[in-house]
Phi, psi and omega in degrees: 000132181269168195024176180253167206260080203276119158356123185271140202313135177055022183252141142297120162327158186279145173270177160303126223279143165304136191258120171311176171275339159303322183317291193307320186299314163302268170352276183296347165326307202289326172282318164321316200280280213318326176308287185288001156299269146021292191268019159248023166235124176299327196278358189264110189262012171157133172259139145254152150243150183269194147036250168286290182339306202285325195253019165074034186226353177324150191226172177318339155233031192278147171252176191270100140315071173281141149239084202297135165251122214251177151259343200247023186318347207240332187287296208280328171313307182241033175216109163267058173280311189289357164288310160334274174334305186256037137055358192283048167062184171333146191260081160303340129172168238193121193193159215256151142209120132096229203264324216281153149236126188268118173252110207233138185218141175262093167322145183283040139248350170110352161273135190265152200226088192282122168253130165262118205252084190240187169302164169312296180299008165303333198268343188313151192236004191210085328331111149311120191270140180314340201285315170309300180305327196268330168320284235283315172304345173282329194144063186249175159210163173264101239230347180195144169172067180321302202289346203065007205288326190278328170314310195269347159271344184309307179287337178284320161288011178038054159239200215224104176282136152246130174310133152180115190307284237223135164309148153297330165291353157266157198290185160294167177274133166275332165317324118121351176297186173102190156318140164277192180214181219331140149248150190187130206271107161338000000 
């Protein structure tokens, strides 16, 4: 949920909600696994994380914003083995926007985890499609990228991309599971 809420007479306002460290953690799990999902697939030309997550503003019930780019966009639409395969909890619902189909889930602690599954040319630079421009200008980094392709709209939209298996802002996993990590084409 985005802004804010006004006090009910003689309450404090709400502050920004704190994200625990069980959070976070969930979190880079959840970024870990979808990575290293990714780079054992040839047709998979490139991961984003999106949004609150990406640009470090995430608050306690912010979902995890993935954006997968496929060469096989029509393969993850009617074959749900890999949703099985990653494990990101209930499929709560599954919908069309643009070329893009959202696959949005709930983790048994309740954090939601949207994968968006699109074409390759989602990533094109020549036109930058508004949709793209406006995901990419709220804020992302790029997390899988053989092909470079995400790299080269990061910059056509004129921010400076960054590479990384896990945002800086969450901590390391203790856990020590998940993706190995980010590629990215010289």
């Amino acid at each position: 949920m985005t802004g804010s809420s006004a006090a009910a007479e003689g309450e404090e306002p709400m502050g920004p909600a704190e994200v625990s460290a069980e959070r976070r953690d969930e979190v880079r799990a959840v970024v870990e696994r979808v990575t290293g999902w990714a780079a054992g697939r040839a047709d998979v030309g490139g991961v984003l994380l999106a949004g609150s997550w990406a640009r470090g503003t995430a608050r306690a019930h912010s979902d995890v914003d993935l954006v997968v780019l496929t060469a096989e966009p029509g393969r993850y639409a009617h074959d749900e083995a890999w949703v099985r395969e990653l494990a990101l909890g209930e499929v709560i619902r599954n919908r069309t926007w643009g070329p893009v189909t959202e696959w949005r889930h709930r983790t048994a602690s309740g954090l939601e985890v949207e994968v968006g599954i699109g074409p390759l040319g989602w990533a094109r630079t020549d036109p930058v499609d508004d949709g793209t421009r406006r995901v990419v200008t709220d804020g992302v980094r790029v997390l899988h990228d053989p092909r470079g392709l995400l790299g080269a709209v990061v910059e056509a939209c004129g921010r400076s991309a960054q590479v990384s298996s896990v945002p800086a802002s969450l901590p390391k996993s203790r856990s020590g599971s998940g993706g190995g990590p980010a590629t990215s084409r010289p």
